[in-house]
C-alpha positions in Angstrom: 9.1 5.1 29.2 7.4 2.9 31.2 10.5 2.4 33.7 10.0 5.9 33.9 6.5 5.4 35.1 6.9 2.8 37.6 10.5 4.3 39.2 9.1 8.0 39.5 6.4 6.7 42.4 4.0 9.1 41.0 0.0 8.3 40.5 0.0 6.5 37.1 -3.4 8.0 36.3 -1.8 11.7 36.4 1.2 10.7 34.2 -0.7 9.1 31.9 -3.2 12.1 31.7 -0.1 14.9 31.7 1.7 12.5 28.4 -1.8 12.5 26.5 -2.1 16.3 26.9 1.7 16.0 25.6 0.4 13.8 22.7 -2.8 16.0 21.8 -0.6 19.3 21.9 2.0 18.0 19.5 -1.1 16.7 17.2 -2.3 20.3 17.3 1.1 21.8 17.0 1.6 19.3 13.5 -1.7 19.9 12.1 -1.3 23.3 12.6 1.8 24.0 10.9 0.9 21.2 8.0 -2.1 23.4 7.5 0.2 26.5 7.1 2.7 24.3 4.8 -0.7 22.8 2.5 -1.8 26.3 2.3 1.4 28.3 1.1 1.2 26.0 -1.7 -2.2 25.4 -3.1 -2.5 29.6 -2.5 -0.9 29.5 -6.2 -4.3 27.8 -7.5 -6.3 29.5 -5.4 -7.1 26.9 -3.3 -7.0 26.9 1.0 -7.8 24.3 3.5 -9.0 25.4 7.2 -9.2 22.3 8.8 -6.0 19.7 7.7 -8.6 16.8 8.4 -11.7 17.6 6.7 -10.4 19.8 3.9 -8.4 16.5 2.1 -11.6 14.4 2.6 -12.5 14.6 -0.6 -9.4 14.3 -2.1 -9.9 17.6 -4.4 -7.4 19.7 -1.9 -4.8 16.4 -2.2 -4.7 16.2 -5.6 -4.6 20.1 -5.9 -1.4 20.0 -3.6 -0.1 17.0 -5.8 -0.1 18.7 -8.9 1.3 22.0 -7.2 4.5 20.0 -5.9 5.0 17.9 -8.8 3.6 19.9 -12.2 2.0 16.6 -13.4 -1.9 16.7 -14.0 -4.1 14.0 -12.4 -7.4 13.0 -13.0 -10.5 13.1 -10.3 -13.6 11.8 -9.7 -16.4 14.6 -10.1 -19.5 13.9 -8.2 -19.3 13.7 -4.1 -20.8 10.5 -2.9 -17.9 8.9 -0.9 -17.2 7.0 -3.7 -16.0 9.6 -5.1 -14.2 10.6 -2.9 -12.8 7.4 -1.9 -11.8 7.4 -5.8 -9.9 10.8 -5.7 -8.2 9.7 -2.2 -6.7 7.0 -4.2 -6.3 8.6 -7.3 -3.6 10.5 -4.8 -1.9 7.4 -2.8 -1.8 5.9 -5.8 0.0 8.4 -8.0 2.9 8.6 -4.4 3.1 5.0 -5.2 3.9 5.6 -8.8 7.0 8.1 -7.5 8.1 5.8 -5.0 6.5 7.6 -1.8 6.4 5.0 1.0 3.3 4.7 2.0 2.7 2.5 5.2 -0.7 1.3 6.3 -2.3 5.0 4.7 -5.5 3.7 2.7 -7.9 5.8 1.2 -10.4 5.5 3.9 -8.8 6.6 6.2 -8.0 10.2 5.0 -11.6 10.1 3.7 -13.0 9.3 7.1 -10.6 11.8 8.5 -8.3 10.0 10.7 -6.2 12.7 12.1 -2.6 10.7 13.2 -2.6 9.2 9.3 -3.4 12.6 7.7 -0.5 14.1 9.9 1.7 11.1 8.3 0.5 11.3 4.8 1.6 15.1 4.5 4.4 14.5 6.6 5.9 12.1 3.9 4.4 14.0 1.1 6.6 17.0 2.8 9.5 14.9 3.2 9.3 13.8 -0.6 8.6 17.0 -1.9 10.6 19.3 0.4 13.0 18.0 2.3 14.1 15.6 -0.3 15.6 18.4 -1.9 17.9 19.6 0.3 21.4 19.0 -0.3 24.2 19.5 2.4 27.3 20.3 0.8 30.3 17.5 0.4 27.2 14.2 1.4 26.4 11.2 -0.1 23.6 11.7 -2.7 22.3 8.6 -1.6 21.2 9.5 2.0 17.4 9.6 3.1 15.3 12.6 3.0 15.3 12.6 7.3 19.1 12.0 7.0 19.5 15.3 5.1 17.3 17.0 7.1 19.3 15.8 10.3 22.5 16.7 9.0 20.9 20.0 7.8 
């Protein structure tokens, strides 16, 4: 990428700026259509999220969506101090853990704060655990990854 940069001659500045347009439009693109995904699912208990990064804050929408996918019951915290929530965040990562979701560097705080790129990659591997883990291409290996199904899909 940056060989790119340096063998094109063009102004670094205007690169830079046209790759993080590139970068924000994707972002919008993912939340948009995680949004979509969240929402077909927690429709059936009559639950909806707006806006992907503010809407799992609490952790009441993540569990929802847990419990949707998987047909377990979890607990939650009640009240909504962010200790709560912090509690109900983890109440979530914590039960991935438990059905051998990999999780990397996604703590509680950070969906409770909001961070958008790890709330795009904690439903993006809750999608590929829920959904895509379950397709199966006919005549493969049961033992491929999730993304490799979905490749060869």
């Amino acid at each position: 990428m940056m060989g790119q940069l340096v063998r094109s001659g063009q102004d670094w500045s205007a690169q830079l700026v046209g790759l993080m347009c590139c970068m924000d439009e994707r972002d919008k693109v993912q939340k948009k259509t995680f949004t979509k995904w969240i929402n077909q699912h927690l429709m059936k208990v009559r639950k909806h999220v707006n806006d992907l990064y503010e809407d799992l804050r609490d952790g009441h929408n993540l569990i929802s969506l847990l419990e949707v996918l998987s047909g377990d019951t979890l607990p939650r915290e009640k009240g909504r101090m962010r200790f709560h929530r912090l509690q109900n965040v983890q109440i979530a990562l914590d039960y991935l853990k438990r059905r051998q979701v990999k999780l990397v560097n996604i703590r509680n705080d950070d969906i409770t704060d909001g961070n958008p790129k790890l709330t795009l990659g904690l439903i993006w591997t809750i999608i590929l655990h829920f959904q895509i883990s379950d397709i199966h291409v006919t005549g493969e290996s049961e033992d491929m990854s999730a993304k490799e199904r979905l490749l060869l899909w």
